[in-house]
Every structure is written in C-alpha cells, then in structure tokens.
FIFI-676441 format. One line per 4 residues: their letters; for each residue x, y, z of C-alpha. Coordinates in steps of 0.05 Angstrom, whole numbers, plus 5000, padded with zeros to 4 digits. Example, Ala and Ser with C-alpha at 12.3 -4.5 7.8 and 13.67 -1.06 7.14 Angstrom:
BEGIN
AS = 5246:4910:5156  5273:4979:5143
***
This chain:
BEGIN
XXXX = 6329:3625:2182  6329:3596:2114  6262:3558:2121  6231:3617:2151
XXXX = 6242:3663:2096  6219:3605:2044  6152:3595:2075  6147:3672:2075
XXXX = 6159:3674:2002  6109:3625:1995  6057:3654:2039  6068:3717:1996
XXXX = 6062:3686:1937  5993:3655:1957  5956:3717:1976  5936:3735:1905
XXXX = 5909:3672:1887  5864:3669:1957  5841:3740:1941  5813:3714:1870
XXXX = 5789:3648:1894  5756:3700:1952  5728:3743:1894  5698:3687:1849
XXXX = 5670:3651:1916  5633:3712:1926  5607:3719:1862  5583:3650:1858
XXXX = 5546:3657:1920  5511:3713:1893  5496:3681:1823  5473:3621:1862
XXXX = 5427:3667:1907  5392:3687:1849  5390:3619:1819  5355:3599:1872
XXXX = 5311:3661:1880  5289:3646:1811  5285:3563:1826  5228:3586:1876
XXXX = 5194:3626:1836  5194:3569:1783  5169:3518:1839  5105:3558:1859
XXXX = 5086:3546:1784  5103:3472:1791  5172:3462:1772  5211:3407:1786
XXXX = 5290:3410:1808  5303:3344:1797  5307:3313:1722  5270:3246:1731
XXXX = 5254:3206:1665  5205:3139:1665  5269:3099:1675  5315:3143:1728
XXXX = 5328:3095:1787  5339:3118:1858  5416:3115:1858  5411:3164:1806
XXXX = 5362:3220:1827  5407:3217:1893  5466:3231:1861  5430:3288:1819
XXXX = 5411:3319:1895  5485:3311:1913  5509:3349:1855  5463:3401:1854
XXXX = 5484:3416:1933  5554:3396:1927  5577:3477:1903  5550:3505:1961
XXXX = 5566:3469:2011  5636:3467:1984  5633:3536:1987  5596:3545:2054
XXXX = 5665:3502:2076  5723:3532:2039  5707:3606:2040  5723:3617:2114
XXXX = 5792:3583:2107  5807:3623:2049  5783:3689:2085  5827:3665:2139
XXXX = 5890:3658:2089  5877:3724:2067  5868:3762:2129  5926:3726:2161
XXXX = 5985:3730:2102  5986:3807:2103  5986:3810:2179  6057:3786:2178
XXXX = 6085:3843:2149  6036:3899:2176  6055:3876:2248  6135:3890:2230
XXXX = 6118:3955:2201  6078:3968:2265  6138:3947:2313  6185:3993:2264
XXXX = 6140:4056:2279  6108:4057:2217  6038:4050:2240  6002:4095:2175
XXXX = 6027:4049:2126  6001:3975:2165  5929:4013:2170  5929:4006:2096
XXXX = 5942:3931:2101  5898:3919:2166  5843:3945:2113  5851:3903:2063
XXXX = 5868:3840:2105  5793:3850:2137  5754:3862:2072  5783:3793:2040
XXXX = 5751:3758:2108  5689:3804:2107  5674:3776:2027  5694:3710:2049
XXXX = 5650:3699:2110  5589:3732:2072  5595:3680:2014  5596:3632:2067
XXXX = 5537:3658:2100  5498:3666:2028  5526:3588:2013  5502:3562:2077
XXXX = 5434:3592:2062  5422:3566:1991  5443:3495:2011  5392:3492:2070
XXXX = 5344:3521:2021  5366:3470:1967  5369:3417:2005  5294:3419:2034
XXXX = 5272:3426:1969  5307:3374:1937  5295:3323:1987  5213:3340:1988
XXXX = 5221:3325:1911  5250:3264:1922  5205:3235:1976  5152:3254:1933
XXXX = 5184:3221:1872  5186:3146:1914  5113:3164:1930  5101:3171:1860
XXXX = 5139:3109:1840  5123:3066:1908  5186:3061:1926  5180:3087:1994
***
C-alpha cells in the first residue's frame, strides 16, 4: 500500500511539469511552422538552408541537416508520450470520484485531461509536417551541393 501511494504522489507531482513541457511543445511547433513558412518563401528567391563556406566538408554539412531536423523530430516523438502522461495522471483520480458518485466534479477533469492530449498530438502533427518539409529540402540542397563540388 505504501508503494502505491508513493508512485501516486509522484504521478501527481509530474502533471504540471508535462502540462508546460505540453504548452512549450506546442508553441514551438507553431514558431517552427512559421519558420518554415517563411524558409519557403526565402527559397523561391534563392535562399540557401544550409551554411556551406569554400572549405565545409561533407561530414559537416550533414551534421548541419541533422541539427536543423533534430527539434522536430524530437518533438514529432515526445509530444504524444507527454499528451499521454497528461491525459492519463488525472484519470486516476476522476475515475474514484466517478465510483464515489461524484460524477459533475470528474467532468471537470475528463476536460482538462483531453485538451493536454489534443495540444500534444497537434504539435506532433505540425512537427511531423515541418520535418518532412525540412528534410526534402535540406537533402535537395545537399545533393545539389556534391554536384556543385563533384563529390557525388
């Protein structure tokens, strides 16, 4: 009984963190919607994502096309779990009010449980999107950067 009502405390006690790292994951994805948005407009005037100097070897423009996609696809993976944690930890507790007949006060919490996965899974979406995005373009640039150098 004693374990169970630790990892209860805990669970409880990780619900606000989830709910921020929910909030700022969905910010990001829409910050990074627009960066992109405004990336494309930049590449129909002939823009370049990638930073490639005289002497930038391959090694290094791939790792510049990792970092640039790393974010989102980090996010595209860890929103869903976190929309899970937050959609699951106040379950707990809204189900026992439920079995004690106090079904008006878990609606409250069934709310709120469902709007951290809704935020989650649409950063996700918007994440998955702007890597796919992303990545096309940044993997044109660099087949067309060993053109340019010959080493394809």
């Amino acid at each position: 009984m004693l374990i169970e009502t630790g990892f209860a405390q805990i669970t409880q006690a990780l619900l606000w963190p989830v709910l921020i790292l929910v909030a700022l994951g969905f910010v990001y994805a829409l910050w990074s919607a627009g960066v992109t948005l405004m990336d494309a407009l930049l590449r129909r005037r002939g823009r370049r994502l990638l930073q490639a100097s005289a002497e930038c070897r391959l090694e290094q423009l791939e790792l510049q096309v990792l970092r640039q996609l790393e974010p989102a696809r980090l996010l595209g993976r860890v929103s869903p779990l976190l929309g899970l944690i937050a959609t699951m930890v106040p379950l707990g507790p809204a189900l026992q009010q439920v079995a004690a007949g106090q079904g008006h006060q878990a609606l409250a919490v069934f709310g709120s449980a469902f709007s951290g996965v809704v935020l989650a899974m649409t950063a996700a979406a918007i994440a998955l999107v702007v890597y796919s995005v992303r990545r096309r373009w940044l993997l044109a640039e660099l087949l067309d950067i060993k053109k340019e150098r010959g080493w394809a």
